[in-house]
DRENVO-621662 format. One line per field, with one value per residue: residue number from 1; residue in one letter; x, y, z of N, C-alpha, C in turn. Coordinates in nm, 4 decimals. Layout:
<romars>
nr = (NUM_...)
rest = (A_...)
nu = (X_...)
nv = (Y_...)
nw = (Z_...)
cau = (X_...)
cav = (Y_...)
caw = (Z_...)
cu = (X_...)
cv = (Y_...)
cw = (Z_...)
</romars>
This chain:
<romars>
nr = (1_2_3_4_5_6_7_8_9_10_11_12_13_14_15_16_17_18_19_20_21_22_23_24_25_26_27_28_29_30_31_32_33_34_35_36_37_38_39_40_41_42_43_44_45_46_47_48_49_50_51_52_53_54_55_56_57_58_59_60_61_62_63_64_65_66_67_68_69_70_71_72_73_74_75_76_77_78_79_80_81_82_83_84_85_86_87_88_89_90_91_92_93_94_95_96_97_98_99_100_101_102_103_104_105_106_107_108_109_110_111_112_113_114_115_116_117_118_119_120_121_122_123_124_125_126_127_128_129_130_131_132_133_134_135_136_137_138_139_140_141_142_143_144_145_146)
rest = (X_X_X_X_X_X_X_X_X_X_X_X_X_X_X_X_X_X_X_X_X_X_X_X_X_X_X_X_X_X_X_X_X_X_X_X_X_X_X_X_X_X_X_X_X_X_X_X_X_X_X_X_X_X_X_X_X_X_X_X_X_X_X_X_X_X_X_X_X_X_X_X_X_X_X_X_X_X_X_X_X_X_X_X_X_X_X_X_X_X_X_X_X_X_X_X_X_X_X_X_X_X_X_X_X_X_X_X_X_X_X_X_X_X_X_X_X_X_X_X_X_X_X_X_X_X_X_X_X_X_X_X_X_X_X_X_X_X_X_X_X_X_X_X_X_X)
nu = (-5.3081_-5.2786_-5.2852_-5.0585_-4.8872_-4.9417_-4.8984_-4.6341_-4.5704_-4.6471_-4.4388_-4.2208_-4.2147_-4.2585_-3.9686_-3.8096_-3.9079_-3.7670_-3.4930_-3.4869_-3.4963_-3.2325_-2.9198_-2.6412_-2.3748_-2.0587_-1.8024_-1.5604_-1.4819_-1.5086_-1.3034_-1.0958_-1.1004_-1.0895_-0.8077_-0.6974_-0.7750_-0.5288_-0.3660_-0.3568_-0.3331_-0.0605_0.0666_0.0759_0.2695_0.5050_0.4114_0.3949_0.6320_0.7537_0.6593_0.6880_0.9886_0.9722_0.8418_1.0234_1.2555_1.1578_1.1415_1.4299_1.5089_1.3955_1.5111_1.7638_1.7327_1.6720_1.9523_2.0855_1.9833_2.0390_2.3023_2.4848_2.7805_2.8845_2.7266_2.6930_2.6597_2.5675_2.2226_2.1320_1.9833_1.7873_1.8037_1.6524_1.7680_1.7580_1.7666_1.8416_1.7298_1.8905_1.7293_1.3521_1.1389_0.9720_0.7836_0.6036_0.4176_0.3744_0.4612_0.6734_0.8230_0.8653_1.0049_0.9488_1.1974_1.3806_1.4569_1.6550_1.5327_1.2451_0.9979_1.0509_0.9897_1.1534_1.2239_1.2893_1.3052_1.2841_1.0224_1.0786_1.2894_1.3741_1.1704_0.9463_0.7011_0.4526_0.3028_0.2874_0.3720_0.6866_0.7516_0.4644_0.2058_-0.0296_-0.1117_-0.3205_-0.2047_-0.0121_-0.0828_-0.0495_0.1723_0.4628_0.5596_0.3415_0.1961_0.3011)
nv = (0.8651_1.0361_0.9429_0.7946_1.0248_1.0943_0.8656_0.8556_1.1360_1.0802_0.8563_0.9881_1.1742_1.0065_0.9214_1.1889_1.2229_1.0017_1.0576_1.2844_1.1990_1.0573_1.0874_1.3420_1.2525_1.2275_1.3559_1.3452_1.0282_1.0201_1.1604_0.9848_0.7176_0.7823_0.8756_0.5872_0.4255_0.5672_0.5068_0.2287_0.1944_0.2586_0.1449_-0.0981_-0.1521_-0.1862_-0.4295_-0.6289_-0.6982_-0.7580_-0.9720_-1.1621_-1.1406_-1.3264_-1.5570_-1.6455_-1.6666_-1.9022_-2.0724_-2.1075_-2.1764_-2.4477_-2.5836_-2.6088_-2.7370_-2.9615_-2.9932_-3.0580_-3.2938_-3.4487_-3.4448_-3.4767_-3.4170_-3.2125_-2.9715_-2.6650_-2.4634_-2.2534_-2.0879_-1.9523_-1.6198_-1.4156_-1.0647_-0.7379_-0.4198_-0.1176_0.2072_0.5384_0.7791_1.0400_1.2976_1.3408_1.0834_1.1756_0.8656_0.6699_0.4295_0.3356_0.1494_0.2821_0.2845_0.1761_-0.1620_-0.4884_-0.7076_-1.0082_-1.0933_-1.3127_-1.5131_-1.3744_-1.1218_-0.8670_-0.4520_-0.2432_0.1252_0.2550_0.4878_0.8168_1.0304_1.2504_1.3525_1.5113_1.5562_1.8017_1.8011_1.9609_1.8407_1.5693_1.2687_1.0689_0.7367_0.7294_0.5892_0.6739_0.8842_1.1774_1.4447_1.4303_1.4644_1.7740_1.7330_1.8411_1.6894_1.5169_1.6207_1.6641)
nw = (-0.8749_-0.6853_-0.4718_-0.4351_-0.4082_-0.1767_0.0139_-0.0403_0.0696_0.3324_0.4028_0.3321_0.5596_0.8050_0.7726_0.8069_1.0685_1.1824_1.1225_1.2690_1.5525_1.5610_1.6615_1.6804_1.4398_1.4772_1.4124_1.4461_1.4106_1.1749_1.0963_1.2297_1.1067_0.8448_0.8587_0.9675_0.6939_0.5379_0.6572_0.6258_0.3578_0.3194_0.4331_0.3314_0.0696_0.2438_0.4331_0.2295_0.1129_0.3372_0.4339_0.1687_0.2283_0.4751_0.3956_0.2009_0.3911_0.5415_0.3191_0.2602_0.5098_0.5388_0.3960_0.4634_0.6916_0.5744_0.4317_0.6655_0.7625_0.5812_0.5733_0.7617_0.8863_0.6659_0.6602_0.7123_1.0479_1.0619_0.9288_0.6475_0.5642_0.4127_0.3553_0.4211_0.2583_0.3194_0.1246_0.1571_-0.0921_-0.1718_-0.2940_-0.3243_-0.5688_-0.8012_-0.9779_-1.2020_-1.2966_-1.5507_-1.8781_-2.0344_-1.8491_-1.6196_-1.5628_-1.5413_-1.3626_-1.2138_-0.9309_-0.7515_-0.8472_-0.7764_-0.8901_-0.9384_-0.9381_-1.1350_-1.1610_-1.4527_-1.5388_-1.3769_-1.3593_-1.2564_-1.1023_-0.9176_-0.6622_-0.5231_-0.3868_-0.1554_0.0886_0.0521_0.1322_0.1485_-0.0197_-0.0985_-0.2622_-0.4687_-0.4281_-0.4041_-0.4511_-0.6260_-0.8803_-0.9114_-0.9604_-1.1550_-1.3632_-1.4317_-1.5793_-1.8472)
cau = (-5.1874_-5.2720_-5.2773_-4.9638_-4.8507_-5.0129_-4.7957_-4.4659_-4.5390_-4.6525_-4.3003_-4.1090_-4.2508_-4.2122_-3.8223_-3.7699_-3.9237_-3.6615_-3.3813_-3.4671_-3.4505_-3.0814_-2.8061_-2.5787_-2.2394_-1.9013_-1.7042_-1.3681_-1.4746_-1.4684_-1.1714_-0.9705_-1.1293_-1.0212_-0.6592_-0.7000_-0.7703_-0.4595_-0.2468_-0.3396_-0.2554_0.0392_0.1460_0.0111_0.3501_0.5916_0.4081_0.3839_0.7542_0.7864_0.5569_0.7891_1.0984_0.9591_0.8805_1.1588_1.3673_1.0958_1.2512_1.5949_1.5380_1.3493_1.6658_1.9125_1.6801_1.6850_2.0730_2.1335_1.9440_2.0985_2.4654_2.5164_2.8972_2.9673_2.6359_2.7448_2.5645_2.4950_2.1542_2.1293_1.8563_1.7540_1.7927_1.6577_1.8595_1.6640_1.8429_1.7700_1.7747_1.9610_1.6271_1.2531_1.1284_0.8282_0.7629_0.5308_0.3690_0.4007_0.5074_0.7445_0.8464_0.9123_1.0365_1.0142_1.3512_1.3740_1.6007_1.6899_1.3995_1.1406_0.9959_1.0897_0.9612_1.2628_1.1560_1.3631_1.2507_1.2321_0.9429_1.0621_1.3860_1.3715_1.0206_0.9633_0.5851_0.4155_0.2387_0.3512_0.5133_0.7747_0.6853_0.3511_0.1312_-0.1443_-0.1317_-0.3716_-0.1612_0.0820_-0.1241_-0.0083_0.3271_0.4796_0.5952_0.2473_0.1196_0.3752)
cav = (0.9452_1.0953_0.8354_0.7369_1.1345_1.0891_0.7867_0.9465_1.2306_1.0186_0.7886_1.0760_1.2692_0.8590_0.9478_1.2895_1.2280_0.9213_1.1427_1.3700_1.1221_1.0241_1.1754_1.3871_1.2099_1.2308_1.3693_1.2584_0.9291_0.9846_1.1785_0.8575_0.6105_0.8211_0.8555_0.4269_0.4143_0.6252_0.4378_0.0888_0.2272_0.2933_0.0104_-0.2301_-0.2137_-0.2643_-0.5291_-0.7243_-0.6606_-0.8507_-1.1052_-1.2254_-1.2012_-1.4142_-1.6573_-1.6668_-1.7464_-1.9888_-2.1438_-2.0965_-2.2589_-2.5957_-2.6361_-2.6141_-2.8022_-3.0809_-3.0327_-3.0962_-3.4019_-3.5557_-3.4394_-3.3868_-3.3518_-3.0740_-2.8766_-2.5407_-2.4442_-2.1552_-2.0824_-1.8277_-1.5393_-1.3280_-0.9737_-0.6258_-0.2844_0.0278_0.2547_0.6569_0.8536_1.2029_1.3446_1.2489_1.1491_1.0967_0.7854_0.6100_0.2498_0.3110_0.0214_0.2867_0.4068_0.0561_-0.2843_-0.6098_-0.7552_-1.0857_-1.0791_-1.4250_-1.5539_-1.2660_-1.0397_-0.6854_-0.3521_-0.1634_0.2257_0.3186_0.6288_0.8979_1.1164_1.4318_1.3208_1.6106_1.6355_1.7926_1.8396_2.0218_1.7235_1.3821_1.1567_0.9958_0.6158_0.7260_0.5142_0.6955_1.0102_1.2638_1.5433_1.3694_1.4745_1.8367_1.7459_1.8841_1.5671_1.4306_1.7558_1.6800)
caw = (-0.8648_-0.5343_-0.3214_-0.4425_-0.3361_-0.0407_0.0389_-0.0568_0.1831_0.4600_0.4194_0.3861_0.7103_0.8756_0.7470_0.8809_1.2046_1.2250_1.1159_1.3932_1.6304_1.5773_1.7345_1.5887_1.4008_1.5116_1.2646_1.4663_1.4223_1.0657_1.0370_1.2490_1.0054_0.7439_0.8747_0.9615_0.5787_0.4638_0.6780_0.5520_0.2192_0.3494_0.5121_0.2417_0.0191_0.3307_0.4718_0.1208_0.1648_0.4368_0.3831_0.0554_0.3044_0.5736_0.2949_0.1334_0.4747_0.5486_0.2415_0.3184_0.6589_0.5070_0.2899_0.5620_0.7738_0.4697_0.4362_0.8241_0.8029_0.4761_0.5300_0.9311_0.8672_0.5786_0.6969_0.7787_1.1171_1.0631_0.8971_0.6430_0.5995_0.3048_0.4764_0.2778_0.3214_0.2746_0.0486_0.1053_-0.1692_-0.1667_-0.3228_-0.3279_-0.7009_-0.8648_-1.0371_-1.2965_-1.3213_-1.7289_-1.8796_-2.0550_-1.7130_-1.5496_-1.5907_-1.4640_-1.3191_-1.1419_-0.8514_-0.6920_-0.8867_-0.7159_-0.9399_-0.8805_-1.0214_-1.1911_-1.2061_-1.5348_-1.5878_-1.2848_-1.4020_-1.1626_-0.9921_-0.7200_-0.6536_-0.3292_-0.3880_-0.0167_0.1790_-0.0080_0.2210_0.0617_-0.0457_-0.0657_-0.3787_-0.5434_-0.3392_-0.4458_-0.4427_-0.7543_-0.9759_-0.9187_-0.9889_-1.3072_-1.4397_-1.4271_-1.6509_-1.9800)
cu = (-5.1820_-5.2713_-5.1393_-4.8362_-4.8676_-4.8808_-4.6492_-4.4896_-4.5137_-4.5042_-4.1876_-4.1410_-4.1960_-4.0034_-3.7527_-3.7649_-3.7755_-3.4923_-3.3317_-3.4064_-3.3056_-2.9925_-2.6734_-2.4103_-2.1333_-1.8268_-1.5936_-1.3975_-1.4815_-1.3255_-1.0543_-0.9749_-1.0808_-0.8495_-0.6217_-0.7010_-0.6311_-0.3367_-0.1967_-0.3171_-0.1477_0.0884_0.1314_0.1434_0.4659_0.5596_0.4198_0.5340_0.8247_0.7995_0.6333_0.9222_1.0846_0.9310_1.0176_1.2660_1.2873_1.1432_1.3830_1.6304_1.5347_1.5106_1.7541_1.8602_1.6874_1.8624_2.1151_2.0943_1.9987_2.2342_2.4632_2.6393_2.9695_2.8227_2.6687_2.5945_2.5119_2.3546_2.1297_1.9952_1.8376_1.7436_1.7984_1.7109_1.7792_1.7778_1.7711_1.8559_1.8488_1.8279_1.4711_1.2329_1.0002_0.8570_0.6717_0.4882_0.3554_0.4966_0.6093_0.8250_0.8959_0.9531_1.0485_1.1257_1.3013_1.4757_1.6046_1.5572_1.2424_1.1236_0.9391_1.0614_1.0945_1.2512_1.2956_1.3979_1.2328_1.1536_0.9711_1.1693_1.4084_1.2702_1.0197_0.8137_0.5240_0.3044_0.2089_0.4063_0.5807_0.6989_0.5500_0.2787_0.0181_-0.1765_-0.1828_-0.3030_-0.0307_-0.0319_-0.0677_0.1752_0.3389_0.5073_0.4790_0.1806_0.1714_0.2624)
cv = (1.0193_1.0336_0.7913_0.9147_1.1302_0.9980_0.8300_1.0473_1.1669_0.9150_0.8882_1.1596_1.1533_0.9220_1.0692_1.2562_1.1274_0.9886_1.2409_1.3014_1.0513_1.0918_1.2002_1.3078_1.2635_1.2467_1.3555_1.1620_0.9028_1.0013_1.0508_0.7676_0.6344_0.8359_0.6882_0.3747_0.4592_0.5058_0.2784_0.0798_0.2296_0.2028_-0.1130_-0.2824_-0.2287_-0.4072_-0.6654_-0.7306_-0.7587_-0.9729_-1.2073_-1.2331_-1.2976_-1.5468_-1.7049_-1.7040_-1.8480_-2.1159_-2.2046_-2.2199_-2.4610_-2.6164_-2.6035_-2.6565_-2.9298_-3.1458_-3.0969_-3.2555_-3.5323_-3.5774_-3.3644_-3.2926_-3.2374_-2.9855_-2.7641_-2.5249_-2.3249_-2.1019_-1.9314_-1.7734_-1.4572_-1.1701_-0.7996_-0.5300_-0.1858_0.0969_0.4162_0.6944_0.9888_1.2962_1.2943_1.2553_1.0929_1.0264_0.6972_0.4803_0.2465_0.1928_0.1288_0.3124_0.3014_-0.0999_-0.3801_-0.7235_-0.8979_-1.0977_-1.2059_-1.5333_-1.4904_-1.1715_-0.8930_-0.5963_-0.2854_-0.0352_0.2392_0.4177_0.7354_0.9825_1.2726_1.3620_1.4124_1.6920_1.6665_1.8581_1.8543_1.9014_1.5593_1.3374_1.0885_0.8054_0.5858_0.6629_0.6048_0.8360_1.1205_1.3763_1.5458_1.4488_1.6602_1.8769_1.8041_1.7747_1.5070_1.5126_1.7585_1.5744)
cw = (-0.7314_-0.4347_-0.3584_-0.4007_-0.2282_0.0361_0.0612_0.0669_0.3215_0.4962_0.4327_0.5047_0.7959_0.8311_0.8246_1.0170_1.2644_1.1921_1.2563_1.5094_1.6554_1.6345_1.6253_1.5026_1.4237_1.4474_1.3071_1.4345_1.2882_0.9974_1.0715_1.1713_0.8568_0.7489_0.9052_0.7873_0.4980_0.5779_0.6197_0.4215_0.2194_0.3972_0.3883_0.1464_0.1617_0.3990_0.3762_0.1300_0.2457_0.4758_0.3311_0.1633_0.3788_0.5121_0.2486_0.2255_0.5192_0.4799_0.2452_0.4698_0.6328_0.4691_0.3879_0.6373_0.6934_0.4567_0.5580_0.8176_0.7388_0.5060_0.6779_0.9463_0.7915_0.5622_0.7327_0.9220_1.1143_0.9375_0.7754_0.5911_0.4420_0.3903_0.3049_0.3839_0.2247_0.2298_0.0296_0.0115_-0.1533_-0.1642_-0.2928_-0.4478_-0.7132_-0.9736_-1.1019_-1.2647_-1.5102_-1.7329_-1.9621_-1.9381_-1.6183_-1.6342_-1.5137_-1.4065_-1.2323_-1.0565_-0.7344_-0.7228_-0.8131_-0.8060_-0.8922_-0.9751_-1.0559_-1.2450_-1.2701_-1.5346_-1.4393_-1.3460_-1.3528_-1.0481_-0.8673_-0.7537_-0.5265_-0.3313_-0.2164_0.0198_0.1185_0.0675_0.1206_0.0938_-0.0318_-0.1836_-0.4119_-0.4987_-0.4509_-0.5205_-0.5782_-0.8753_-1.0177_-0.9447_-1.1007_-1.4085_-1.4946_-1.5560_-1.8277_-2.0444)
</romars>
C-alpha cells in the first residue's frame, strides 16, 4: 500500500511540475469559440433554409431543362424559381416544439412546422435575439413557468 502511495505522489508531483510549465490560457480565445459556437446555432436553421430552396430550384430547373428539350416550341423561356419572403412580426413570441403546440403542414410537398399555439405572443424577454432556438434565457419566460 505504500509503494503504491509513493507512486501516486511521485505522478502527481511529474503532473504539477508539467502544469507549471504551460503557459497561461487565453480566455479570449475561449470566449470567440464560444461566440463561433452560438453563432452556428444560429445560423444552422437559415442555412437548412436555404439548402431546401436551392434544391428545390435545382428541381425546378431539371424540369424546364427536360421541357425545353421535349417541347422547344410551347416552352415558356423563362425559368421559374421557388423564392421565400420573410415575414416580420409586429411582436416577438415565444414558441413550443409540443406536439400540442405545433403541427406538421406540407407546403408544395415540403414539410413545414406550423406553430399553432403562441406560448407568450409578446414576449420581449432582455437578451433573446429573435429566431433564436434553445436559448437559455427562455426558460425565464413566463409562458415556460405554467
Amino acid at each position: 500500500y505504500s509503494r503504491s502511495w509513493e507512486h501516486s505522489v511521485k505522478d502527481f508531483s511529474v503532473l504539477i511540475a508539467r502544469i507549471i510549465k504551460c503557459d497561461n490560457h487565453a480566455t479570449r480565445d475561449t470566449l470567440s469559440l464560444n461566440e463561433a459556437h452560438q453563432l452556428i446555432r444560429k445560423l444552422s436553421r437559415p442555412i437548412g433554409e436555404i439548402s431546401t430552396l436551392i434544391q428545390e430550384n435545382i428541381q425546378l430547373a431539371e424540369q424546364h431543362k427536360k421541357n425545353v428539350v421535349s417541347n422547344r416550341t410551347s416552352t415558356p423561356m423563362v425559368l421559374k424559381q421557388k423564392d421565400e419572403e420573410i415575414l416580420n412580426l409586429g411582436d416577438p413570441r415565444t414558441v413550443c416544439a409540443s406536439n400540442t403546440c405545433t403541427q406538421l403542414i406540407k407546403i408544395d410537398g415540403i414539410a413545414k412546422v406550423n406553430y399553432v399555439n403562441h406560448c407568450h405572443p409578446h414576449c420581449y424577454l432582455i437578451g433573446v435575439k429573435v429566431e433564436w432556438i434553445d436559448h437559455e434565457k427562455l426558460k425565464d419566460c413566463t409562458a415556460m413557468n405554467k
